[in-house]
NUSE-679858 format. One record per residue (C-alpha): x, y, z. Coordinates in steps of 0.001 Angstrom, whole numbers, plus 524288, in hexadecimal, padded with zeros to 5 digits. Example, Ala and Ser with C-alpha at 12.3 -4.5 7.8 and 13.67 -1.06 7.14 Angstrom:
2
8300C7EE6C81E78835667FBDC81BE4
REM end
This chain:
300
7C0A382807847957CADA830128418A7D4588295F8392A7E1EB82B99833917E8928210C82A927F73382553826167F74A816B881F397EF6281844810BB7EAE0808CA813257E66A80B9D81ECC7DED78154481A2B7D96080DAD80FB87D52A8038A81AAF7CD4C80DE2822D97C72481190816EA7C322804938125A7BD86801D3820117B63F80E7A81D647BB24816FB825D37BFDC821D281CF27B80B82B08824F87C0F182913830BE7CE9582BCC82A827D17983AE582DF17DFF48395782A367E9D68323181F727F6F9832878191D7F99A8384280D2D7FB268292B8077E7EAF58267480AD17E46E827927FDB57DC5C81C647FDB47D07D81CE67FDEB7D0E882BD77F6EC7C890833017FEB17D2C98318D809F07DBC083BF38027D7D2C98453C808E57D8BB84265816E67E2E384A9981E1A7F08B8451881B177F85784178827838037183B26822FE80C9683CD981601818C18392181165825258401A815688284183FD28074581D4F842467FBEA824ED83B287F1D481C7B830FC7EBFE81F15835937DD0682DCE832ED7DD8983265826BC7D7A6831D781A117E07284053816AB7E167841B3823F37E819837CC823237F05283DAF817537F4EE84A3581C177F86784502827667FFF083B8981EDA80860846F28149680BCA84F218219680EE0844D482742817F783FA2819AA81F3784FB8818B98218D8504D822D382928842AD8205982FD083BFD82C9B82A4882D1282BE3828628292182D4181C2681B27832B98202B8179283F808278480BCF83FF6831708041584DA4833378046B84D02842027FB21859F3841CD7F1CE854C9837EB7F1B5846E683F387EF9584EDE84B607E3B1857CF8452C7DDA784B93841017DEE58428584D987DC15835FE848E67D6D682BBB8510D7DC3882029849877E8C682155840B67EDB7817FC838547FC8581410833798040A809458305D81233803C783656815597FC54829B581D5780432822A482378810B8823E5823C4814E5814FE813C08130581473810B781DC481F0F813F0820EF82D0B815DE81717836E680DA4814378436E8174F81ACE84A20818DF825F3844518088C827C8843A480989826168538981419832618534580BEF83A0384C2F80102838B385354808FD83BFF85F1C80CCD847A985A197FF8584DBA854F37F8ED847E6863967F03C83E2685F0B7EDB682F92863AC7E6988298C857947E60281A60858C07F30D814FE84E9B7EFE58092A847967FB83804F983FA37FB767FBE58341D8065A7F4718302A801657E9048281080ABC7E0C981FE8804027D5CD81A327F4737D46A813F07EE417CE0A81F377F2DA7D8E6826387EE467E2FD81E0A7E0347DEBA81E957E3537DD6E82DF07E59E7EC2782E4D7D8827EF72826EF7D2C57E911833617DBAA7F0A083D027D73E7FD4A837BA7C8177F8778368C7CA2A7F808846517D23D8053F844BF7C61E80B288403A7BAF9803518485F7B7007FC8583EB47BB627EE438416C7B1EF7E745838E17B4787F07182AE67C19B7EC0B82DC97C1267DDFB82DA57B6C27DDAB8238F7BFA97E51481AE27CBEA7DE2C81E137C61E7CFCB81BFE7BFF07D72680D1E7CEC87DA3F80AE57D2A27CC18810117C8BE7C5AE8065D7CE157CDB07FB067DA9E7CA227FD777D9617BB918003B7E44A7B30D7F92A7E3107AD167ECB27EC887A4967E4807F2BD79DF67DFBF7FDF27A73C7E1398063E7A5437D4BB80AB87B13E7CE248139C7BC937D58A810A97C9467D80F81A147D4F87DB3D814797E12C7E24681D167EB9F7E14081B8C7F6DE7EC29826E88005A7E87D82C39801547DA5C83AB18078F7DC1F83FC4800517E18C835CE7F3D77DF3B8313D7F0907EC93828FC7E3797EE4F81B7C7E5CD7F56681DA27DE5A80348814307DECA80FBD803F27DBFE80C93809567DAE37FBB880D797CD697FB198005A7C9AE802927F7077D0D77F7B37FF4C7CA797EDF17FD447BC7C7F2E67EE307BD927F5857EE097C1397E67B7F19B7B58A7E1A5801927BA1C7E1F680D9F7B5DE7E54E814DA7C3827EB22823217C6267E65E82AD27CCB07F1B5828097CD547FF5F81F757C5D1806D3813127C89B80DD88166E7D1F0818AF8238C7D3D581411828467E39280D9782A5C7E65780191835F17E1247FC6E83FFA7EAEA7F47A8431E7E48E7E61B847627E8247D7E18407E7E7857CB4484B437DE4B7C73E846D27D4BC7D323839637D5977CF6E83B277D2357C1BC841B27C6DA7C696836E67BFDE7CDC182E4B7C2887C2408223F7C4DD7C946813E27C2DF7C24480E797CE607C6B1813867DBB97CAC980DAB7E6FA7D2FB813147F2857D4B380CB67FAEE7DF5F8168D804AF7E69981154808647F28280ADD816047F28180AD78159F7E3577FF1F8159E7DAE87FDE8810427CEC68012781E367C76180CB3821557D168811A78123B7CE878112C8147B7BED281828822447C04A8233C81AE97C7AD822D5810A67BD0B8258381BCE7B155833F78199B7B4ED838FB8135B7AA65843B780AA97B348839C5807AB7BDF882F2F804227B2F1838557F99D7AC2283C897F3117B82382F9A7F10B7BD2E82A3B7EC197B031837BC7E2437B0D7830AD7DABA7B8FC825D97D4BA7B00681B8E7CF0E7B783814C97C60E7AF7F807A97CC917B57C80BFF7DA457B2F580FA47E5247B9FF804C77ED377C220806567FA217C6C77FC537FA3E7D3127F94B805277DE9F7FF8D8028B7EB0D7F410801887F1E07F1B37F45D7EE567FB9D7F01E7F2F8803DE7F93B7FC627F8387FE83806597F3587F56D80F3F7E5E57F80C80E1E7DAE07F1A0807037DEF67F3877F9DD7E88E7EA677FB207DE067E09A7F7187DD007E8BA7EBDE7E9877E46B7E95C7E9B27D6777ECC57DDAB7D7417E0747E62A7DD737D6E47F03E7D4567D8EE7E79C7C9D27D7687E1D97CF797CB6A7F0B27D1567C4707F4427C2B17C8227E8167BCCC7C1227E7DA7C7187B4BD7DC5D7CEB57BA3C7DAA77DC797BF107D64E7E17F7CB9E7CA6A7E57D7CE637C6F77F54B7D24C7CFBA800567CCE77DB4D7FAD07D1C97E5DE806517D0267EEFA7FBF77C5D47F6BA7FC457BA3C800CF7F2807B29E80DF47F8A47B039811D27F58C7A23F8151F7FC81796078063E7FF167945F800D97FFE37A4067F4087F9887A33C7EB6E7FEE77AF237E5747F2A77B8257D5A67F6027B9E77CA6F7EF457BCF8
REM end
């Protein structure tokens, strides 16, 4: 089977179901696991301005999604040259990567009928659903359960939930994480400040935050890693308004793949948080750091 995945969780998921071998195709966003950077790029932003600060990047996604632009391209002749018999998207969200229907253009137009299977999930049960719709993707039915009830049984609840967590997903403005977030935070032993499971993300202020005093604060902007996240932070504004808020638990700078893909890392996540509520540290090289006046990296 020839697979291409323009969604970097979904991706990850054919991966972990070990079928790396299969993918022929990706978007420029698929970097996990690293060998896939060796893939033909199909699909890339409009607009290769991940460096500039957050607050503009902000306004110029809000201006483009008003006027319903796309903020991905597709290579129709590439897609074509590589005729995929199984492509993979998403129809969640229009700022993470094309939509199902603009995948089933494409295809049109480069003269190819892969099978489309669309993921849209919005809360943690659903997320571990979608590992077993794309075990079936790839026939391989049973990898997929297996792996989706290991990701259930990482992520199984614990309590009691007594301490609150913020997970931040944009920094400029301060956007609470919403959708699949709130979920990881409550299986971790949290209560989740913001939106509730299945809900967006929820547009605040520093100023807000530092009102409801959370215990613990995350900050992990999606398509940031940890270095990207500290250069934004080495504004001198944006640095003392996020360190108003004063978590009693501290302040952790963490890659968005924890917590923004939907893919099997986000039990990864669910561990960290657990490990930051009950003064631990997570296990692995988990790509974290505490933002203070002397960052102290979080290892294993």
């Amino acid at each position: 089977m020839r697979v291409v995945s323009v969604l970097p969780s979904a991706t990850e998921i054919v991966c972990a179901l070990g079928h790396r071998s299969e993918l022929v195709g990706r978007s420029s966003e698929c970097d996990y696991p690293e060998d896939v950077g060796a893939l033909p790029i199909v699909m890339q932003p409009r607009t290769l301005d991940s460096e500039r600060p957050s607050k503009e990047i902000d306004e110029r996604v809000r201006r483009a999604r008003s006027r319903r632009e796309s903020l991905y391209t597709l290579d129709v002749e590439r897609l074509a040259r590589l005729s995929p018999d199984l492509l993979l998207t998403q129809d969640l969200c229009g700022v993470c990567s094309v939509t199902e229907e603009e995948v089933a253009v494409a295809c049109a137009e480069a003269a190819i009928r892969p099978r489309i299977v669309s993921l849209a999930p919005t809360n943690l049960a659903e997320v571990w659903a979608s590992v077993e719709t794309l075990g079936e993707a790839v026939h391989d039915a049973e990898t997929g359960r297996a792996l989706s009830e290991s990701l259930r049984s990482r992520t199984r609840p614990v309590g009691p939930r007594e301490r609150t967590v913020a997970v931040v997903e944009w920094l400029d403005p301060p956007i609470l994480a919403g959708l699949w977030t709130p979920d990881l935070v409550t299986v971790a032993g949290g209560e989740p400040v913001g939106p509730r499971s299945g809900q967006p993300g929820r547009r605040t202020t520093w100023k807000e935050l530092a009102r409801w005093r959370p215990d613990l604060l995350v900050l992990s902007p999606c398509s940031f890693s940890v270095a990207r996240s500290r250069r934004e932070l080495e504004d001198a504004r944006l640095r003392e308004d996020v360190l108003s808020v004063r978590p009693a638990l501290g302040t952790f700078v963490v890659d968005e793949a924890y917590f923004s893909r939907p893919g099997p890392r986000l039990a990864d996540g669910v561990e960290l948080i657990r490990a930051l509520l009950h003064g631990g540290v997570p296990r692995g090289p988990m790509p974290a750091e505490m933002l203070g006046p002397d960052p102290a990296p979080v290892s294993a």
